[in-house]
N, C-alpha and C positions, 0 to 999 in steps of 0.2 A: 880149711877153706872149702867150701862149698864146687860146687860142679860150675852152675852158675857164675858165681866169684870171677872160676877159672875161664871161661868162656868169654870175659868180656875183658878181661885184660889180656888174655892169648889174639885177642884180633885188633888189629891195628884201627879199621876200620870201626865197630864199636866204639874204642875206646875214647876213639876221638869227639870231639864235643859239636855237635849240630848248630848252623847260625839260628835264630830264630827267624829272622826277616822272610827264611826259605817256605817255612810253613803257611807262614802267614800270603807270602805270594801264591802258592798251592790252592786256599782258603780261596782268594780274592781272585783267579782266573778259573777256578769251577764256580764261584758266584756267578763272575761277568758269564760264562755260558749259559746258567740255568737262567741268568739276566735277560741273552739274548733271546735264549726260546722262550721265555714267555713273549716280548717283547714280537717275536714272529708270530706267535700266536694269537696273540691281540692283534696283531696286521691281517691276519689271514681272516678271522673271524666276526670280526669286527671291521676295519678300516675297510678288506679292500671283498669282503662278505661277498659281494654282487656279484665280481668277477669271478671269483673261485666256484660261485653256487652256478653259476652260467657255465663254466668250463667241466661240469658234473653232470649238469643235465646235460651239455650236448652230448657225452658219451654214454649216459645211461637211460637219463630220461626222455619217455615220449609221449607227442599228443596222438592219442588215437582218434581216427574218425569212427563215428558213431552214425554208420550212414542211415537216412529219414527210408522208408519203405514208399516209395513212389506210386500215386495216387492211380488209381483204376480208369478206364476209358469205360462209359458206359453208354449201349444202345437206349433211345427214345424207352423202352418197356425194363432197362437192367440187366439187359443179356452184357455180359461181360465182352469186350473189346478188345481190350491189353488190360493186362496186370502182370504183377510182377510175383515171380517165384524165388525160394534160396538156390543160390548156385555158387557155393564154394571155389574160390581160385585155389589153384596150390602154385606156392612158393618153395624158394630154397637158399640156404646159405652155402654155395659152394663149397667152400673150404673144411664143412663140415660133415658133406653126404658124403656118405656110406651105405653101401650096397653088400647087401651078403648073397650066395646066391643065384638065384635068377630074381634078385626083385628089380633089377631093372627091365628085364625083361617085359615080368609081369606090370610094372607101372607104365609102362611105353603101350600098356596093349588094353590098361583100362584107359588109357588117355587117347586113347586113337590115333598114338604121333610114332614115327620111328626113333627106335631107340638111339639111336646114331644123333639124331634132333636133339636128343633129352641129354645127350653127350656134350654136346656142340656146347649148349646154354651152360654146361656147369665146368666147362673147360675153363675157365675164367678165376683161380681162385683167389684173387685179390678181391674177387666182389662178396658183397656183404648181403647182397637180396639180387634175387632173379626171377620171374616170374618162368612158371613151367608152363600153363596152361590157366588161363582166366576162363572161370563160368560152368565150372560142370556141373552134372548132374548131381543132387545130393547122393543115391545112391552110390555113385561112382568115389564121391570124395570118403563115404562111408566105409569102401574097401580100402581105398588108399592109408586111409587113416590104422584099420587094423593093421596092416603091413607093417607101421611103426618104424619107416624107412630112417635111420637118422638124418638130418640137414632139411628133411622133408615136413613142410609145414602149409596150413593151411588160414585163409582169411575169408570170412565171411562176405559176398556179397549177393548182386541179385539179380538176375536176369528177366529179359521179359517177352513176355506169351502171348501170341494174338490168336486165339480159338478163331476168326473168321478167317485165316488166312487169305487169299491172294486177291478175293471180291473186295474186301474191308481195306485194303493197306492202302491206297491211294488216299482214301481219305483219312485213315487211322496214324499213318506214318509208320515208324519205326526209332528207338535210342542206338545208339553206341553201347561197346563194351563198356565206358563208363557211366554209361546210364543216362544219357543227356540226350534230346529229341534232335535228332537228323529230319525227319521230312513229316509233312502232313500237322494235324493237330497236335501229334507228340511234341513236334517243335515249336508249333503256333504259343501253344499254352504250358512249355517248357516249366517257367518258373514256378507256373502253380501247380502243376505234377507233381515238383522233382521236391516241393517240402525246402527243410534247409536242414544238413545234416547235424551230428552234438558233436561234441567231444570229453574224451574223458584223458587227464595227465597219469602216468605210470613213469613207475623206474622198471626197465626190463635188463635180464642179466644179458649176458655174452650171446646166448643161446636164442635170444630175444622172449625169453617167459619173462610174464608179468611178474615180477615180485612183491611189491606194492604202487599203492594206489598213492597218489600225489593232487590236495587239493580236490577243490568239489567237479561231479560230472554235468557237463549240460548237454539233458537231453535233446534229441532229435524232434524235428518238429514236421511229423510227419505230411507226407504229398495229399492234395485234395482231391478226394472224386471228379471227374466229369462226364457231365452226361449230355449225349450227342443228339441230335433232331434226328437222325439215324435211325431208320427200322431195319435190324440184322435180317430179318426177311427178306422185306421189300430190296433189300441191298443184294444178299444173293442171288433170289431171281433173278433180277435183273441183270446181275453181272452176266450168270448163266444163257442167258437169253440174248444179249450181248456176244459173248464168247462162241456161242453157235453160230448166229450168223454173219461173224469177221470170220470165223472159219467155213462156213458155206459158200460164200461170195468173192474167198480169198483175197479178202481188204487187209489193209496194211494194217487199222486201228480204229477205232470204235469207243465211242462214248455214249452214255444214258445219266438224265438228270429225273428226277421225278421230286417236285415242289408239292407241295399241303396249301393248297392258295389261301382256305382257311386260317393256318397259324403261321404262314411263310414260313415253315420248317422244312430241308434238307430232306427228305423221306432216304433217298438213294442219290449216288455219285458215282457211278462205275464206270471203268476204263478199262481195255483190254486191245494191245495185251498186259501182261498183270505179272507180277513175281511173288514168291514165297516172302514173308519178312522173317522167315527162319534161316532162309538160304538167300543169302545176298551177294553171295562171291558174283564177280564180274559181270554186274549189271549194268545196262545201256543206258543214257537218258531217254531213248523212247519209251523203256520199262518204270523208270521214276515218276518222270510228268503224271501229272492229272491231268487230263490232257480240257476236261471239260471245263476246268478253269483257267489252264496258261497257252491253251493252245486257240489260237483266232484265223478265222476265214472265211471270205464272202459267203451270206447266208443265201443266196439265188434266192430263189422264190416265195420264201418264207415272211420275207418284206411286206409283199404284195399286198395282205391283209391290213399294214400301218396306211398306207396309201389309200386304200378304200377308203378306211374309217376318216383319213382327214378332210378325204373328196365328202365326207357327208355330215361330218360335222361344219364343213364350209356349205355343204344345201348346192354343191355341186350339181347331184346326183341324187339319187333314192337307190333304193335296191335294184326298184323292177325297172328303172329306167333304161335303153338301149344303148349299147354301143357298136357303131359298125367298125369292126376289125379287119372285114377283108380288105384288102386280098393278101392279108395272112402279115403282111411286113408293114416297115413305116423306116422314114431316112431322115432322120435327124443331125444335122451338120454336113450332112455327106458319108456319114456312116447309117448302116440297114439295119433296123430291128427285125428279127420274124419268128414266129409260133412254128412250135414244132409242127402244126397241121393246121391249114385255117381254116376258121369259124365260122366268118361272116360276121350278123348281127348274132350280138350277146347281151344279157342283162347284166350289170355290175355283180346279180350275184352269180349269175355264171361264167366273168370275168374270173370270179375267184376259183369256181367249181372247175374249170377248164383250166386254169393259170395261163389267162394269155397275155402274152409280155406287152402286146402291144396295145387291147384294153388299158394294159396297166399305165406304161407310158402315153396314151391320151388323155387320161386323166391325168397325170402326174404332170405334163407341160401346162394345164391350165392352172397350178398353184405359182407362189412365188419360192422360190429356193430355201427363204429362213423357213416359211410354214412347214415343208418337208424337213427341213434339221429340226425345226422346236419338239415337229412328233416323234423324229428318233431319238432326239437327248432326252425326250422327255418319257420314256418308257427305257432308259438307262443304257443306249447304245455310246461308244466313245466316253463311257463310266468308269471308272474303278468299282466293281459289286464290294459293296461292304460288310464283308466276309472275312475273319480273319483266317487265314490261308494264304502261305509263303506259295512269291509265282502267279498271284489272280494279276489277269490283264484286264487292259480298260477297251481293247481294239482299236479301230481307227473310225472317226469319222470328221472328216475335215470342215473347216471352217464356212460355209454357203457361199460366202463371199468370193470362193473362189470355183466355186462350181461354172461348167462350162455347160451350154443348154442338154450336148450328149450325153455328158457325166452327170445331170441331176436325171436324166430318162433310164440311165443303166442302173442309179441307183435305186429307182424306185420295184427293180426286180433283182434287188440285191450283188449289184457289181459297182466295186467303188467304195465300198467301205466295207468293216469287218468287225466280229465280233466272236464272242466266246461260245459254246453249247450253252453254260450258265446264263449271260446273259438274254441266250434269244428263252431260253425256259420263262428267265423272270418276265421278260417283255410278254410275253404270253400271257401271263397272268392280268394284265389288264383285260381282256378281254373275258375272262373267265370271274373275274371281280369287277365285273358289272362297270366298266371304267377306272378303276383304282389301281394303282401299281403297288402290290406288295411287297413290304422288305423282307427280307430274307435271312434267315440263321441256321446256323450248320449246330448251336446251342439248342437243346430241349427250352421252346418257348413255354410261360404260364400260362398265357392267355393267350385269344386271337392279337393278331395283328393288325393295328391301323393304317389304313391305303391311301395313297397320296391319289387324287383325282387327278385324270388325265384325259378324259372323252366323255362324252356324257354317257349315262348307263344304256338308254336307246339305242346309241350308235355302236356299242358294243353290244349289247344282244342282237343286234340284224348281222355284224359281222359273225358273230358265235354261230349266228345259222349257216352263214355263207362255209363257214368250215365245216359244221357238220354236213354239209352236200358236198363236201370233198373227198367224205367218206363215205359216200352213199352211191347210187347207180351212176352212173354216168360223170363220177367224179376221176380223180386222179391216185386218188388212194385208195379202194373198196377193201385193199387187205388190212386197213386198221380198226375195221369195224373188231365190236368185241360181244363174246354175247352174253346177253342178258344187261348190257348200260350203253347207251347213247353215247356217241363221241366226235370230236370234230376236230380238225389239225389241218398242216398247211403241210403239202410234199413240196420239198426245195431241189434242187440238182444242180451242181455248178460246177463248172470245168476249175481245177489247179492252176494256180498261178504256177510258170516255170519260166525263171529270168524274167524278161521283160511281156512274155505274153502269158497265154496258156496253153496249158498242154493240152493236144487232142484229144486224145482217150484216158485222161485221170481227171475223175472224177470223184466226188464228196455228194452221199445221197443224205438229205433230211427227212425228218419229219417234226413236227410239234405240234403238239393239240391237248385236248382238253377231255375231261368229263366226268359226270356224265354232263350233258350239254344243257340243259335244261337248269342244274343248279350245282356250276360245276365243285369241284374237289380235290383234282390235283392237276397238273398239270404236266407232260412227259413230253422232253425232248431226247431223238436219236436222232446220231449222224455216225455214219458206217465212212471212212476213209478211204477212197481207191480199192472200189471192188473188181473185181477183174476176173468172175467167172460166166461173164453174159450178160448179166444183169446190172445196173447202175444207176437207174430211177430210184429218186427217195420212196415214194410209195410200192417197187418193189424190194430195196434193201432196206428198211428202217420202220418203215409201216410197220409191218408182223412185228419186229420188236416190241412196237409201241401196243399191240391191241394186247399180247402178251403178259406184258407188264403194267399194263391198265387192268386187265381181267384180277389178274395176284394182288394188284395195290386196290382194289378197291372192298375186295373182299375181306381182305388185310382187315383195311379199316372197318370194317362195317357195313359198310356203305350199300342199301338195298339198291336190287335192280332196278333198271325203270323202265326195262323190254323185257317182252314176254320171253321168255328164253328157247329157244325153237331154232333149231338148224337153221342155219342164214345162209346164202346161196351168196358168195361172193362174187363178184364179177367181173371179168379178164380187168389189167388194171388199164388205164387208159393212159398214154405216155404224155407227160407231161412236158412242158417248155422248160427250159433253164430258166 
């Protein structure tokens, strides 16, 4: 007998005979399993596909933003305004930085933060992303990046630059860390800046590296240029010239507008005081405002000149006609008007040349009340300026109907209603366009601009003269002369409103005027806020501003002389009425 043989009948077990059913059970319960997992498979795959492919991307796959590179701010000539540069943020995954070293050290001290900070942020390790620092410099993320810190990662984004700094940002604005306009034209024209970002889908591993790419990328579509009515020149001057004499005068705030009455373009908008839009920590609203378009307040005397022109469009009056002023006052309801020094007899155009309140008001009581509102509405006082610019006011001017005979006499030297620096600039430009009121763009125009008529062109050249002897001998502004061009402007002075009256000694000095006078070209208004070193006459705080920045804007432009240019002998200035 064999070995084998022996083996299978020495075991009980062996020898015994197997049912078959058992096999066949064996057979039929590894089927029904390879049964079920297909049967799972097909579920998974197929039936319930959607869910399981959704519950894969959320833990793997992502959409990236593909952010649009945001459109440039450009001056009237292409001098750059804002644009935007790369500035890498750096991020981290907590749970995975690692530090050998001093490279904490050294990463706290290219990031300018305490290390203790950078502590703080990654003390967290259940989080998955943590921002360290949004926006540095590329250089900086350029170090970072050699370091090769583990958990330490970086994301493309972009920050933005404003070469003009603290002159330009009233009107330029400023964005957010995310890149979205906060104040000024940034904001204004946000959407068409900011473009509209792409996105591209990725599986990223644990680590968050792309591994691949999922599906097609759609590109970013990037931000649009803009270009501003803005002369980066004419802007700085101005500001500078501005910024000296709030600091001269020790005024609280100060504004200059300078219009192109030719293409109703924005030349300059400056305000001061003024902040960096690189350093914006803990700024004021008095630093935000523009103040030339949201900030309103009786223009005093600068009125005076809508009044003339209506007295002579109605054939009132003539230029050379007389008016007797003395003895210096006038009592209208029971309240006193009176000139800072009286006159006597005066001609309408030396009502203007002198600014005498009560000239003004004897003319002003022989109109009816609408005639006086039609001439302020209609030269855009109690307007909204149609400017896009977050914050433009309309001021006040009330309905005639309710005017009392003292309130339409105070109005007509500017108390009782109120308006903006912008708006008394545009009102100006009637006169300076021959009767036409030009509209206005903070946009680079292509052409001149079309003037709404408002006075006949006659009675605006007689008043253009009356302004330019405002700045002549014996006027009230001598310091806005300029040399080498003919100019002509209204000095205004008006006491603050505080509570229900006004205050004493706070005062707001103006000026606005034109030229050269002859065929004028731009038009410039200042108003210096609560000066408080001596001085407080528009034609001595605001004047100089103005011949300043008329001399720089016109040469700017081109614009030939049309005085012989020869030392000009200015002449004490003569103080003016409120």
């Amino acid at each position: 007998m064999s070995a084998r043989g022996i083996q299978y009948t020495s075991s009980p077990l062996l020898a015994s005979r197997t049912p078959g059913w058992r096999s066949k059970f064996v057979v039929a319960v590894l089927a029904l399993a390879f049964l079920g997992l297909t049967a799972r498979a097909a579920y998974i795959q197929v039936v319930a596909n959607d869910f399981f492919q959704r519950q894969g991307e959320v833990r793997f796959a992502r959409t990236l933003e593909l952010p649009a590179t945001r459109g440039r701010i450009l001056d009237r000539n292409g001098m750059i305004l804002a644009s935007s540069v790369p500035a890498p943020s750096i991020w981290a995954i907590p749970e995975d930085v690692e530090f050998e070293g001093s490279q904490l050290k050294e990463l706290a001290s290219l990031l300018e933060m305490p290390a203790a900070e950078i502590s703080k942020k990654l003390a967290d390790e259940d989080k998955t992303f943590v921002w360290i620092k949004r926006q540095v410099d590329a250089d900086v993320a350029k170090k970072i990046a050699a370091m090769n810190i583990k958990g330490i990662y970086q994301r493309k984004e972009y920050r933005r630059v404003y070469p003009e700094g603290e002159s330009a940002v009233h009107v330029v604005g400023f964005t957010n860390v995310e890149d979205a306009g906060q104040e000024g034209v940034e904001l204004t024209f946000n959407k068409a800046l900011a473009g509209k970002a792409g996105s591209r889908r990725v599986i990223k591993d644990r680590l968050g590296r792309v591994v691949e790419d999922v599906g097609d990328m759609i590109p970013p579509v990037e931000g649009k240029d803009l270009q501003l009515s803005i002369d980066s020149k004419v802007q700085f001057f101005a500001y500078q010239k501005l910024r000296d004499a709030v600091l001269e005068h020790k005024a609280k705030a100060g504004s200059v507008v300078v219009l192109d009455v030719q293409s109703g373009e924005v030349l300059a908008l400056a305000n001061y005081p003024s902040y960096s839009p690189a350093k914006r920590a803990n700024l004021s609203g008095a630093q935000l405002r523009n103040r030339a378009l949201t900030d309103t307040f009786e223009p005093g005397s600068t009125m005076k000149p809508f009044v003339i022109a209506l007295a002579l469009e109605k054939g009132l009056v003539k230029p050379e006609s007389v008016i007797q002023t003395a003895p210096g006052h006038i009592t209208i309801s029971g309240s006193t008007i009176t000139d800072a020094h009286p006159h006597g007899a005066l001609t309408v155009n030396e009502v203007i040349q002198k600014s005498s309140n009560v000239g003004t008001v004897k003319l002003a009581m022989q109109m009816q009340p609408r005639e006086m509102w039609e001439m302020f509405s209609q030269v855009g006082l109690g307007q909204k300026p149609q400017v896009p610019f977050p914050g433009v006011v309309s001021g006040k001017l009330r309905a005639y109907k309710t005017w009392r005979p003292i309130e339409q006499a105070t109005m007509s030297y500017g108390y009782g209603l109120s308006s903006s620096l912008f708006q008394l600039a545009r009102a100006y430009s009637v006169f300076a366009r021959d009767g036409e009121l030009v509209p206005v763009t903070l946009v680079k125009a292509q052409q001149p601009a079309a003037g709404v008529r408002v006075m006949d062109a006659k009675t605006a050249r007689s008043v253009r003269e009356m302004l330019h002897m405002v700045a002549g001998p014996g006027g009230t502004a001598p310091k806005a002369q300029t040399l080498g061009f003919s100019v002509g402007g209204k000095t205004g002075t008006a006491h603050k409103q505080e509570g229900r009256g006004y205050a004493d000694k706070k005062y707001r000095g103006f000026f606005v005027g034109l030229a050269p006078v002859e065929s004028p070209r731009i038009v410039v208004a200042v108003m210096i806020d609560e000066p408080s070193n001596g001085k407080y006459f528009g034609g001595d705080v605001a004047a100089p501003v103005f011949s300043d920045t008329v001399q720089q804007t016109l040469r700017l432009l081109g614009v030939q002389p049309d005085m012989a240019v020869r030392p000009q002998i200015v002449a004490q200035a003569v103080e003016e009425s409120f």
